[in-house]
C-alpha positions in Angstrom: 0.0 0.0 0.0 0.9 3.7 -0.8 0.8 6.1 1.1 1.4 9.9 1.6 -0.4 10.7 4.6 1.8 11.8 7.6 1.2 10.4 10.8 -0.4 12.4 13.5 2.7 13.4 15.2 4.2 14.5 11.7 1.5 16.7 11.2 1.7 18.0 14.8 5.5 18.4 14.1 5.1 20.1 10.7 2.2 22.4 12.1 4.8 23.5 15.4 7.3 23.7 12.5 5.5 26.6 10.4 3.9 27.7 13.6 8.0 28.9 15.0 8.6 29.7 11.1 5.8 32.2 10.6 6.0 33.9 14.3 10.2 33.6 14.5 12.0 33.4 10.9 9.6 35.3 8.5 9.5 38.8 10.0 13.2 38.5 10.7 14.2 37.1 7.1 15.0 40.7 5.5 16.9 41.9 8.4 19.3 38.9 8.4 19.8 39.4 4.9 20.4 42.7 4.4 23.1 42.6 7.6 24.9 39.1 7.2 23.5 38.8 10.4 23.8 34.9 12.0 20.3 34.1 13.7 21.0 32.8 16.5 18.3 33.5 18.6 15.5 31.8 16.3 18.1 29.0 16.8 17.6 29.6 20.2 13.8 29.2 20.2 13.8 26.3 17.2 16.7 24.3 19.6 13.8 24.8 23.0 10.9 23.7 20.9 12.7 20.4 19.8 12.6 21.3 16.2 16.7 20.8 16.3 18.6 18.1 16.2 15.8 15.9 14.9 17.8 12.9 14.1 20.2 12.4 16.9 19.7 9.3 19.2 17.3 10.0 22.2 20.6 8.1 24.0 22.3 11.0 23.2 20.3 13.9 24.0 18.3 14.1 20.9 14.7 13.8 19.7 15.5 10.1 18.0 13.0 11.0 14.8 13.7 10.1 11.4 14.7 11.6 8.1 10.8 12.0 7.4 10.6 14.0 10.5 13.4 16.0 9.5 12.1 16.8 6.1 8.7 18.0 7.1 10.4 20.6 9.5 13.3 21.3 6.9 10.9 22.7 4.4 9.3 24.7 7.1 12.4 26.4 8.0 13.3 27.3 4.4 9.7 28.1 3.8 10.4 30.6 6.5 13.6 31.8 5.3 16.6 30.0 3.2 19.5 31.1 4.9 18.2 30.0 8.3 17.2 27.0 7.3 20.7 26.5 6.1 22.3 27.9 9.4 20.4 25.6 11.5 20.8 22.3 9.1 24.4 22.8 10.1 23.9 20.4 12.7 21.8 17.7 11.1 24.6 17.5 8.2 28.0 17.5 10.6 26.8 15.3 13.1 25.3 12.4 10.2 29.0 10.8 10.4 29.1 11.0 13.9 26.2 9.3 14.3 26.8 6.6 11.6 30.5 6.1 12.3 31.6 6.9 15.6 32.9 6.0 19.1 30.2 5.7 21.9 32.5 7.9 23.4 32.5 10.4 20.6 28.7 10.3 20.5 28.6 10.7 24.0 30.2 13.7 24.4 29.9 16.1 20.9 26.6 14.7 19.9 25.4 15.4 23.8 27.7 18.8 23.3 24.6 19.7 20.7 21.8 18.6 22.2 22.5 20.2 26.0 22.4 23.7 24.4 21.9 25.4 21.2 25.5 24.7 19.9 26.4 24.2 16.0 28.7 21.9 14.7 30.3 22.3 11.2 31.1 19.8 8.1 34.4 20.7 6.9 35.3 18.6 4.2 35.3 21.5 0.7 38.7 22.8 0.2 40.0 26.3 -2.6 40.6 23.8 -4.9 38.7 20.6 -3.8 34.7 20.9 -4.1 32.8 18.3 -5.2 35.7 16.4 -6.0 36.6 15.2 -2.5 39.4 13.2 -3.7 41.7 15.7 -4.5 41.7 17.3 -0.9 45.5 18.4 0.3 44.5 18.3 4.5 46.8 16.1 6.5 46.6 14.7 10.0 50.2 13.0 10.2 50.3 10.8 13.4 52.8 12.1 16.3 52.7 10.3 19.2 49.1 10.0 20.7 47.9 13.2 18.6 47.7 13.6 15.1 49.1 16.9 13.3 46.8 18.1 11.3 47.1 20.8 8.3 45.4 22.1 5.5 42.8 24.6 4.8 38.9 24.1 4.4 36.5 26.7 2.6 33.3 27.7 2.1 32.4 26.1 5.2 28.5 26.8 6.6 28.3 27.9 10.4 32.0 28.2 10.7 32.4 30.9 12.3 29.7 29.9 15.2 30.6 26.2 15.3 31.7 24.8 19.1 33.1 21.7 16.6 33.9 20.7 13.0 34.2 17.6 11.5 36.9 17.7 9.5 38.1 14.9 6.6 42.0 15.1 6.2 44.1 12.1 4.5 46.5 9.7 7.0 47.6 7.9 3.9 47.4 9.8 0.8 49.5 7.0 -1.2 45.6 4.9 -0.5 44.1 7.3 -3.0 40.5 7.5 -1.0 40.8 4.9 1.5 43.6 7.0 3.3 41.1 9.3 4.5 40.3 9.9 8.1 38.0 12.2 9.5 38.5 13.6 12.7 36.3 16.2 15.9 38.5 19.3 16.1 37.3 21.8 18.5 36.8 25.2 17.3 39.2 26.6 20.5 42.1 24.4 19.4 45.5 26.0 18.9 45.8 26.4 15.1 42.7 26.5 14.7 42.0 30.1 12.5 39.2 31.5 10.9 38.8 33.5 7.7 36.4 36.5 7.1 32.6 35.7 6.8 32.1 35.8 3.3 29.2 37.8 1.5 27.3 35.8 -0.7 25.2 35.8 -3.4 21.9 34.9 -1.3 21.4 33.4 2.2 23.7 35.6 4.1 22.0 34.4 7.1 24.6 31.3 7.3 28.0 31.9 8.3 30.2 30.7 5.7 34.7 31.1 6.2 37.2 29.0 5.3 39.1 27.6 8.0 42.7 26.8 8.3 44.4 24.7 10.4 48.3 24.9 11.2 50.1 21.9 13.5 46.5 21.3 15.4 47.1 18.7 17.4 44.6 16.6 17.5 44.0 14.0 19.9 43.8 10.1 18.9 40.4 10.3 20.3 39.2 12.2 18.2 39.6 10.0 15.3 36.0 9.3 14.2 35.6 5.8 15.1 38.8 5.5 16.3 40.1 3.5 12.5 42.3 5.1 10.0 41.4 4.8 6.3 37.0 5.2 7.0 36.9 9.0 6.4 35.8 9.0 3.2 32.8 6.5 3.7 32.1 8.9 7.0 31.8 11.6 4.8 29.5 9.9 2.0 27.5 8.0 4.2 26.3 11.5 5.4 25.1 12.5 2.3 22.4 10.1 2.5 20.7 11.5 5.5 21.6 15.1 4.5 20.3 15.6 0.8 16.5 14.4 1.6 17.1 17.5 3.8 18.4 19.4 1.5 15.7 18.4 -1.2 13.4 19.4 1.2 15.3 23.2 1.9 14.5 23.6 -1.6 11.2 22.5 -1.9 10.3 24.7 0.4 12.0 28.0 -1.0 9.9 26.7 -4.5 6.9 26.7 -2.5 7.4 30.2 -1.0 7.6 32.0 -3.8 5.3 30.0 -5.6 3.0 31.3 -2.9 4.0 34.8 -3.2 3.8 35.0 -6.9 0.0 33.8 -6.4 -0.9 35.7 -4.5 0.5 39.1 -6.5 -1.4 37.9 -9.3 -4.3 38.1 -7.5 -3.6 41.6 -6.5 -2.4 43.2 -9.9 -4.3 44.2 -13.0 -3.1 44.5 -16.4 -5.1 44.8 -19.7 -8.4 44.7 -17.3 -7.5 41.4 -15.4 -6.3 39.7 -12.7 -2.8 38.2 -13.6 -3.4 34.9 -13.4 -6.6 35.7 -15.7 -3.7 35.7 -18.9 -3.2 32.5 -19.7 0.5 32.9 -19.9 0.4 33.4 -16.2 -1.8 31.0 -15.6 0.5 28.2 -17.1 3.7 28.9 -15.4 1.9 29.1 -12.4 0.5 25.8 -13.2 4.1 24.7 -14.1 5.9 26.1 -10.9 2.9 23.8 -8.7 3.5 20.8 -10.2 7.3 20.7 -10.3 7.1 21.8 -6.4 4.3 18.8 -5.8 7.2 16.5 -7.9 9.9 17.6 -6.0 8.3 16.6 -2.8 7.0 13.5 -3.6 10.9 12.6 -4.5 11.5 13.8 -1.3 9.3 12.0 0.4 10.2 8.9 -1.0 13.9 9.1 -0.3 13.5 9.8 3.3 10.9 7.0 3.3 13.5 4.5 2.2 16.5 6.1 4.5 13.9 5.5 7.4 13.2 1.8 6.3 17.2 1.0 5.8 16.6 0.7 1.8 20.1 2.3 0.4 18.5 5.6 -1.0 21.7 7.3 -2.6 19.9 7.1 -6.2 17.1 8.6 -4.7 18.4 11.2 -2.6 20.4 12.1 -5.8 17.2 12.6 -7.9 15.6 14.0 -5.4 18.7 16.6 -4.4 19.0 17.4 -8.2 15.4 18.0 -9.2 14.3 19.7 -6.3 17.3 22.1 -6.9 17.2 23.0 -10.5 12.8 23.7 -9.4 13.9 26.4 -6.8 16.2 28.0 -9.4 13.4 27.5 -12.1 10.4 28.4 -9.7 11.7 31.4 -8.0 13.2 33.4 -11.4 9.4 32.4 -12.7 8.2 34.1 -9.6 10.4 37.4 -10.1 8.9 37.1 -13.7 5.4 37.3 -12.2 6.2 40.2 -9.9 7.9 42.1 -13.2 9.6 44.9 -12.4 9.2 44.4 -8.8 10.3 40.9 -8.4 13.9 43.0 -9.5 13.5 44.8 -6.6 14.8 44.0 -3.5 12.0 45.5 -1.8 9.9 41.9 -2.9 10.6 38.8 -0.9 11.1 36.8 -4.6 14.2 38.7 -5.2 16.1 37.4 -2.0 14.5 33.7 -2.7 15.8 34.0 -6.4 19.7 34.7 -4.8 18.7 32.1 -2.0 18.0 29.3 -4.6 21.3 29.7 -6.9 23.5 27.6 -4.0 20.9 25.0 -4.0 22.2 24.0 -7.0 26.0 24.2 -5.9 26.2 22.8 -2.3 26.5 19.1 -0.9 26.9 18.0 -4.1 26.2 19.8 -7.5 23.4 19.1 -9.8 26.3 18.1 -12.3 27.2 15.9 -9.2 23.8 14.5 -8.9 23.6 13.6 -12.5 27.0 11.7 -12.4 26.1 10.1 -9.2 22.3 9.1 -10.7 24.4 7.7 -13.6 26.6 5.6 -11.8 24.4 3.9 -10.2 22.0 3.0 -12.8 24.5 1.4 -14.6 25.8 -0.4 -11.2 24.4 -4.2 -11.6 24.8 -3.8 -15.9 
């Protein structure tokens, strides 16, 4: 049997999702934008209500839900605003390899680090000349004595500059190609541990994005993410899988945003002696933008169905990631069509959604990415 409907907590859950997203993200979305400014304080509130850390381990502090419940509230948040929803995924995304991969003792005490207060932890894996191509990172962590010294420099790195923790992905053994990866927990407070400037983006400037470097960080054996050398890169990946359905869902839910304020203004203005969306032309792109929105959720959906029911969803969260991306990009510059001349003004919400969209297509994985990772495995068992 199919079925869409949520169950009654999910709908509570969703409801107490748009409830904090309407009353705390909304009125607060322009501000953040127009002053880089980190929002902490909806954090704040979202971390008290139990909408954070959604899929960390009751064991360990957290609320124990699944990637389901995590959707629902994800496209909530970025139905509220984009770049909050990105600032306060932060956490969902970094502690994923934690979660899957490490040390009761690790979980114990960084997963419990988020869930005791509102505390972000970063994934800090991209480098200047290592994006999507993870391979060709240059980070090191060099064993020396019971530490490892670790160098290299990450970038473009979300919630850096707020982050208590990063997890960060440096080779032990770079003669192993991809198998001499390690990942490690390094402590924001570290020695050699510096932060570059915040940098000003494009769209959601709400999220704190810096490079990071790190110089001779000595980094305790500990702290090697289930305590083996050579399982970093499958730390890293395995995130994905639990990440994109979230990110799938961020977009879906700047789509449906604009979607709903480019309705709406076409209900409100007149040209030629009708309503907007009495011109046919408006009518279809309207009609287009719903059903790409209702397509990229139902992809959604179903990924994070089969990540719940421990059915290897990489294809899917890959369609679902890439779809669901290219629609925000597609849905919100139809929106700023709608508005005209006002949707180029950034006096109009579509305007910030338009900038908000364009990473959508960048981060965790390019569409590009998405493609070559949807072809790979479709040709797996040929």
């Amino acid at each position: 049997m199919v079925d869409f409907t949520l169950s009654e907590e999910q709908q509570m859950l969703q409801e107490l999702a748009h409830e904090f997203a309407t009353e705390n993200v909304r009125p607060m979305a322009e501000h953040w934008d127009e002053n880089s400014e980190f929002p902490m304080e909806a954090i704040q509130v979202a971390h008290e209500l139990g909408l954070m850390n959604l899929h960390i381990p009751e064991e360990y502090g957290g609320m124990g839900m699944g990637t389901m419940d995590e959707v629902v509230v994800q496209e909530e948040f970025a139905w509220g605003d984009p770049g909050f929803a990105t600032a306060a995924y932060s956490n969902g995304l970094t502690a994923a390899p934690i979660i899957t991969g490490g040390t009761e003792e690790q979980k114990a005490k960084y997963l419990g680090r988020l869930t005791e207060a509102p505390r972000i932890a970063a994934y800090a894996v991209t480098e200047p000349g290592a994006g999507s191509d993870v391979a060709s990172i240059q980070t090191t962590a060099v064993k020396d004595g019971d530490d490892y010294s670790l160098n290299g420099s990450k970038m473009w790195i979300t919630g850096a500059g707020k982050a208590d923790w990063f997890f960060v992905l440096a080779y032990t053994d770079k003669s192993a190609g991809y198998k001499g990866m390690s990942s490690f927990i390094v402590e924001a407070d570290w020695g050699g541990v510096t932060l570059g400037k915040k940098e000003t983006n494009m769209g959601q400037r709400a999220s704190d994005t810096r490079s990071i470097n790190f110089e001779d960080v000595r980094v305790p054996a500990a702290n090697l993410v289930g305590g083996v050398e050579g399982k970093g890169w499958f730390n890293a990946m395995a995130a994905f899988d639990l990440s994109r359905p979230n990110i799938a869902a961020h977009a879906t839910g700047i789509s449906r945003a604009a979607f709903e304020h480019a309705l709406q203004y076409s209900d409100e203005r007149e040209t030629f002696g009708k309503k907007l969306h009495q011109h046919q032309a408006i009518q279809f792109m309207l009609a287009d933008m719903k059903t790409k929105i209702e397509a990229s959720r139902a992809l959604t959906w179903k990924t994070a169905w089969e990540s719940d029911n421990g059915i290897r969803n990489t294809e899917s969260a890959a369609h679902a990631k890439r779809f669901a991306a290219d629609t925000a990009m597609e849905v919100t510059t139809d929106a700023v069509q709608i508005f005209g001349g006002y949707g180029y003004s950034e006096e109009y919400p579509v305007a910030r959604l338009m900038r908000a969209a364009k990473v959508m297509q960048i981060y965790e994985g390019s569409s590009q990415v998405q493609r070559m990772i949807i072809g790979r495995e479709i040709v797996r068992n040929l």
